[in-house]
FIRORO-214326 format. One line per field, with one value per residue (C-alpha): residue number from 0; residue in one letter; x, y, z. Coordinates in steps of 0.1 Angstrom, whole numbers, plus 2048, in hexadecimal, padded with zeros to 3 digits. Layout:
N
n <- (NUM,...) .
res <- (a,...) .
xx <- (X,...) .
yy <- (Y,...) .
zz <- (Z,...) .
***
This chain:
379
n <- (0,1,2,3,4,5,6,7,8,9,10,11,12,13,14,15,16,17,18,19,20,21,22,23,24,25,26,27,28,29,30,31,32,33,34,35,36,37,38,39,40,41,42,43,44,45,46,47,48,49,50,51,52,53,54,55,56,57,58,59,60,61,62,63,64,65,66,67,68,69,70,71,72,73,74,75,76,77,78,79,80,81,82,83,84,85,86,87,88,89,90,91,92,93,94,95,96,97,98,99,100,101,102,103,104,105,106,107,108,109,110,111,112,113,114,115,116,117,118,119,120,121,122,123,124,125,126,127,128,129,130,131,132,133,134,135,136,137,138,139,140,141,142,143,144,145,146,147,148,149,150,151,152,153,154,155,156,157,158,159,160,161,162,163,164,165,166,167,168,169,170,171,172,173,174,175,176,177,178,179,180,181,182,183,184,185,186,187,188,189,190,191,192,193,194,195,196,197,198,199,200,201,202,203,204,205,206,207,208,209,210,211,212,213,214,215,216,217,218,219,220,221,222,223,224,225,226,227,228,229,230,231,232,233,234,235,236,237,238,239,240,241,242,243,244,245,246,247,248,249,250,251,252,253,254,255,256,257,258,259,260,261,262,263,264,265,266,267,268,269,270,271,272,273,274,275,276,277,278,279,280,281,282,283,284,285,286,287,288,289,290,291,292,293,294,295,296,297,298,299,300,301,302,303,304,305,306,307,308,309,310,311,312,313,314,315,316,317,318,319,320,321,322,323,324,325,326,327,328,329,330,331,332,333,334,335,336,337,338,339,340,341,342,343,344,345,346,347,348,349,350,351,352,353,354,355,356,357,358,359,360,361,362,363,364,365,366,367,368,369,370,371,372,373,374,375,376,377,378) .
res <- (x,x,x,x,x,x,x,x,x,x,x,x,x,x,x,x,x,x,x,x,x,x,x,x,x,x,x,x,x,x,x,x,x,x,x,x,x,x,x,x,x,x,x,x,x,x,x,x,x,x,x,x,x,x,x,x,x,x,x,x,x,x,x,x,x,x,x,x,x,x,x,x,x,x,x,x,x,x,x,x,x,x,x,x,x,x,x,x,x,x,x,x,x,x,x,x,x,x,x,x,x,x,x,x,x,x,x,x,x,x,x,x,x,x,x,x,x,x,x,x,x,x,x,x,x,x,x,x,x,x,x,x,x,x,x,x,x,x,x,x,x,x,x,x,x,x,x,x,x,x,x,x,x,x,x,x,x,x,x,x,x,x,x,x,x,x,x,x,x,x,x,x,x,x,x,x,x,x,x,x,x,x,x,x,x,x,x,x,x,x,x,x,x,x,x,x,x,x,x,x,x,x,x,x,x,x,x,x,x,x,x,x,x,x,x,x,x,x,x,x,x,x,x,x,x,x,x,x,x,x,x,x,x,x,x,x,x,x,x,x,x,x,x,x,x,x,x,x,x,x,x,x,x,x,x,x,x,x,x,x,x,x,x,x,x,x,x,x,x,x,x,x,x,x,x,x,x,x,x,x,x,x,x,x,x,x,x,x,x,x,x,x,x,x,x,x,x,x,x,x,x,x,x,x,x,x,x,x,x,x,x,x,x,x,x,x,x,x,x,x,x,x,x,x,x,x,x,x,x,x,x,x,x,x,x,x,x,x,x,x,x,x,x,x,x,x,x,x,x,x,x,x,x,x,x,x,x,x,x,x,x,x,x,x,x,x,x,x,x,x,x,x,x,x,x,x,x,x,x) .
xx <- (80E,812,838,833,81D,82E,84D,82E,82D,851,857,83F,847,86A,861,84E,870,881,86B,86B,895,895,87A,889,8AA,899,89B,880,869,86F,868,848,83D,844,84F,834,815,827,828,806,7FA,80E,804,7DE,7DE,7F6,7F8,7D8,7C1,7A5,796,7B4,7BA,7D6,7CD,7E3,7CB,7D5,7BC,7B8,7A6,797,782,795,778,76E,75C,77A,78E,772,774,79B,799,77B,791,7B3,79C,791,7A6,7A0,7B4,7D9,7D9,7FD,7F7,7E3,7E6,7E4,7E8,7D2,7DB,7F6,7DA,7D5,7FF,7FD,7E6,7F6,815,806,811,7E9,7CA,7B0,7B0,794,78F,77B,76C,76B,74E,74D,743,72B,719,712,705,6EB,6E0,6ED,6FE,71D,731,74E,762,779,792,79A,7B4,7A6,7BD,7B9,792,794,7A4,78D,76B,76E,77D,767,74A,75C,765,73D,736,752,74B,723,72B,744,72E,70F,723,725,708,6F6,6DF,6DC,6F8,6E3,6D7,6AE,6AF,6A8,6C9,6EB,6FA,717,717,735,73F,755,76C,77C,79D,7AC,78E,771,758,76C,772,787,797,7A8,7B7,7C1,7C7,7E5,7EE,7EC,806,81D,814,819,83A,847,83B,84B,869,875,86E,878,895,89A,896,8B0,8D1,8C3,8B3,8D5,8E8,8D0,8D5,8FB,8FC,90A,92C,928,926,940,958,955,963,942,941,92A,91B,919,904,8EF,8E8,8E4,8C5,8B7,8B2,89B,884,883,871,85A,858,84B,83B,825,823,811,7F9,7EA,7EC,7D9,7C0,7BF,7B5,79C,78A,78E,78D,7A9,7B4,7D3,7E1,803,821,82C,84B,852,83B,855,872,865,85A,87B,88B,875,877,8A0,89C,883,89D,8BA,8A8,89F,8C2,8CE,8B2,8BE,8E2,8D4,8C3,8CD,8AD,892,878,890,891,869,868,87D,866,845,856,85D,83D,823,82D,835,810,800,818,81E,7FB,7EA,7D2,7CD,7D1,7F5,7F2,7D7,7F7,805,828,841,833,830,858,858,846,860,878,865,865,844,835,848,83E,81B,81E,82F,815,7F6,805,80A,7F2,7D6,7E6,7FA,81B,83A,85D,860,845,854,874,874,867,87A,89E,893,88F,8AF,8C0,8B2,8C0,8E2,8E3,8CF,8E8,903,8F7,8EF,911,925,910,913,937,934,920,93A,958) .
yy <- (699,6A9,69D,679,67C,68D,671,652,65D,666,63E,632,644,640,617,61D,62E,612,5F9,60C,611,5E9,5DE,5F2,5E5,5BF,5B6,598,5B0,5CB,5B2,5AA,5CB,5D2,5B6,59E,5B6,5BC,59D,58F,5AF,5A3,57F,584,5A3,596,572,566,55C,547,545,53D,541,53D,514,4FC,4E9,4CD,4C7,4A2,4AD,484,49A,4B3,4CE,4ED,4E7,4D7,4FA,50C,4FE,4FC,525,52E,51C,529,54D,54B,55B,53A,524,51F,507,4F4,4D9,4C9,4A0,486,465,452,458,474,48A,478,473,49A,49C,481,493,4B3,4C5,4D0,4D5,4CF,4B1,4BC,49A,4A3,481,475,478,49B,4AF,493,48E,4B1,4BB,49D,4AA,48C,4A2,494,495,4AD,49B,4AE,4A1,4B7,4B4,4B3,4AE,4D3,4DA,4FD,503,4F3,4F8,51A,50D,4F6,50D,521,500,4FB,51F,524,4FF,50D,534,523,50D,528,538,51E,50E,526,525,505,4F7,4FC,4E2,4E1,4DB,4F0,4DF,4E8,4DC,4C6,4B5,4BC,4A0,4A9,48C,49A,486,47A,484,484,492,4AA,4A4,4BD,4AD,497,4B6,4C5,4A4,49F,4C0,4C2,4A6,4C3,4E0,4CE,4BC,4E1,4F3,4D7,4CE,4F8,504,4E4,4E8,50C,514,4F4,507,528,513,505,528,537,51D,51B,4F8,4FF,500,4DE,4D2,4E8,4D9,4B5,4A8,4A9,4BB,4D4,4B5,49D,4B3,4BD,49A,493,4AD,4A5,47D,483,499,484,467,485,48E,46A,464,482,476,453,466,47A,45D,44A,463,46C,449,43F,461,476,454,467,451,443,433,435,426,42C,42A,43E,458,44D,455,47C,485,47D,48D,4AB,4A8,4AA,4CB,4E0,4D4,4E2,501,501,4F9,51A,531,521,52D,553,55A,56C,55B,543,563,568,542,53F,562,554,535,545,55E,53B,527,546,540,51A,51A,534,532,50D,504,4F9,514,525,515,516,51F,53E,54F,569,558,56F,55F,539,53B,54C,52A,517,51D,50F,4EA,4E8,4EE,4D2,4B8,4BF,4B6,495,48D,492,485,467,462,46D,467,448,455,442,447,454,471,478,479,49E,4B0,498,4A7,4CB,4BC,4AE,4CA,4E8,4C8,4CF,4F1,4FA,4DF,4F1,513,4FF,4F1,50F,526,50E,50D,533,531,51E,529) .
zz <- (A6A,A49,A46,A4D,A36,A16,A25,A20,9F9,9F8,9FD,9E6,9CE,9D0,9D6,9B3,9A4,9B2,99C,97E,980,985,96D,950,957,954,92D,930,943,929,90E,920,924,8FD,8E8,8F5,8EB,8CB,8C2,8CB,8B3,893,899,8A1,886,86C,870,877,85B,867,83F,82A,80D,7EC,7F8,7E5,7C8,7B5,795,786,762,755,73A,721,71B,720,740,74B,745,750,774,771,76A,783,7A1,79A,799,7B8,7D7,7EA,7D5,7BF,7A9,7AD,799,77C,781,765,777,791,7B1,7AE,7BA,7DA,7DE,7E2,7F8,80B,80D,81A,7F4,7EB,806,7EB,7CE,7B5,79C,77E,76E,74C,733,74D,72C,71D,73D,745,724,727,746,75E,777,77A,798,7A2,7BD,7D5,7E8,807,81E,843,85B,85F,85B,862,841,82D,836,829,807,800,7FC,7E8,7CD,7CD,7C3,7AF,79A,799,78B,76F,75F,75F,745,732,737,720,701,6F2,70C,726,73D,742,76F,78B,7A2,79A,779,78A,7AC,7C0,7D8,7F1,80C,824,828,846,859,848,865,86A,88C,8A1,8B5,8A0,897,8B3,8CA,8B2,8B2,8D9,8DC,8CD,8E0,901,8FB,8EA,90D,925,912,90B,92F,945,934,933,95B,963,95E,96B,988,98F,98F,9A3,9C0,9BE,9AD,98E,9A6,9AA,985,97B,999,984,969,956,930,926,90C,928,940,927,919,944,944,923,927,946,933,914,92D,938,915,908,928,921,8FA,907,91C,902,8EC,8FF,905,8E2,8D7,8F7,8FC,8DC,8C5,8B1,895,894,870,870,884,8AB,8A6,88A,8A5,8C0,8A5,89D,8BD,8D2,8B4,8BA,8E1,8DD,8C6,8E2,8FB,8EA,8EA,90C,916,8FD,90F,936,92D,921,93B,962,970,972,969,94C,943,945,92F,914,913,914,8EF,8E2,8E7,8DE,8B9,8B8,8C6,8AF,88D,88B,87B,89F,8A8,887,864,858,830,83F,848,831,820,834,856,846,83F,865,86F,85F,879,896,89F,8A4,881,877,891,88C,865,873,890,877,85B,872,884,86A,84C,852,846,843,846,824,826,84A,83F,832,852,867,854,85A,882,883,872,88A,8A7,89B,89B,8BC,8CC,8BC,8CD,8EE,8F5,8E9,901,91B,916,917,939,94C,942) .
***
């Protein structure tokens, strides 16, 4: 009795060896065991800023006083804000924000000075940048107080102005989506999450799929090239791909009333550009990997930070500057500038142009790396 017992534990526990021996010998389980909680703690710990701040300011100065450079020196003081530029000309100020250069637009008026010593109140407007509201609201607060605690200082003596309400009213619009709506925030934003998620792991499990059941034989018995079976795999998922993109556009537009001011097919252009690059890393990660486990690991490291980093779930300029030049090398942070710039902010070609080069450019060197791995694979 007491033998076939001690022999019960003697199996599990060498069942348990057995598992250990194997899982250590696994480099995407070993990752997951290690890498993964180490890098969900430098991302939520590091990374993740939900009140930004260092926000990029632009100041249009209409009234040359001291009030004016009172302002101009409480805001650049402040932790929330860095003043990148001081416009002269109508309209440069909203051409930044535009373009994605500032978040905040603060336009001081003329006869500023002359009103505010009469005791008018003038008004203080600021232009914000909402496409993403959760790195404004914050911000915004902090203009009002910072506007407020500047001209108390000056305000003194015989400059001071006789009222109980603040000495300057501070008008704030909210561009792009002036409710400040979530979800035309995230809708947009969604668009890129799901295509990144379908588009890297459809891809990445075909090879390995094919290895695994023996009909990789079979393409490599015909007279196919490595760049014609990939472009074979990749068509099928770019109609999946924009498929997928007209579902949650319509959606976007009938249930979440998501605004859309720009053009479709300059959408259609960047998204099956961006739809090619996630495939060709797909593709590279299908040829790296023994398995479909390992295929599906590899996918899962690749879309934690495209999800978290690229400016989708937390606000992009929150992050300290090592991590935003991280973000830089991930697809996704650049798509999303062109679907909300798009669709929110109406962009054209020209203002696309600039993201859509850094799209095309990763295109050619993830293909690169996907055909000469593949080559690699086969031979």
């Amino acid at each position: 009795m007491m033998q076939g017992y001690v022999r019960h534990w003697q199996r599990i526990l060498a069942m348990i060896f057995k598992e250990m021996r194997q899982a250590a010998r696994d480099p995407g389980t070993v990752a997951m065991m290690f890498a993964m909680p180490l890098m969900q703690l430098l991302i939520f710990g590091y990374a993740i800023n939900t009140d930004p701040r260092h926000l990029p300011l632009a100041i249009e100065s209409n009234d040359n006083s001291v009030y004016s450079r009172s302002i101009t020196a409480a805001l650049s003081n402040t932790t929330y804000f860095q003043i990148r530029h001081v416009v002269a000309g109508k309209g440069e100020g909203e051409r930044l924000i535009a373009n994605g250069d500032v978040q905040f637009l603060v336009t001081i008026p003329t006869d500023f000075s002359r009103d505010l010593a009469r005791g008018h109140r003038p008004q203080l407007l600021v232009n914000a940048d909402a496409t993403d509201s959760s790195a404004t609201g914050p911000a915004i607060a902090a203009i009002n107080e910072a506007v407020q605690t500047a001209l108390a200082h000056d305000l003194i003596g015989a400059r001071a102005v006789p009222s109980s309400k603040p000495p300057v009213e501070v008008i704030v619009h909210r561009s792009y989506n002036p409710e400040g709506i979530t979800s035309h925030n995230t809708v947009p934003g969604l668009l890129a999450v799901i295509l990144t998620m379908t588009m890297v792991m459809q891809t990445a499990m075909t090879v390995t799929r094919e290895v695994e059941q023996g009909t990789m034989e079979n393409l490599l018995a015909t007279p196919l090239r490595p760049f014609e079976v990939m472009i074979g795999k990749i068509v099928p998922n770019l109609i999946i791909g924009t498929v997928q993109m007209i579902i949650v556009l319509i959606f976007a537009a009938l249930i979440f009333h998501v605004p859309f001011a720009g053009s479709v097919g300059l959408l259609l252009v960047v998204t099956v550009l961006f739809m090619t690059v996630n495939l060709a890393v797909g593709f590279t990660f299908s040829t790296v990997s023994g398995s479909q486990v390992q295929a599906m690991q590899l996918s899962f490291f690749f879309m934690l930070p495209s999800i978290l980093l690229s400016g989708f779930a937390f606000p992009y300029r929150g992050m300290p500057m090592p991590v935003q030049i991280a973000a830089e090398i991930l697809p996704t942070t650049h798509y999303l500038r062109l679907v909300r710039g798009i669709m929110l902010k109406g962009w054209d070609w020209t203002l696309a142009l600039q993201p859509s080069a850094v799209l095309l450019g990763m295109l050619f060197v993830l293909g690169f790396i996907a055909v000469r791995r593949y080559q690699d694979t086969i031979a």
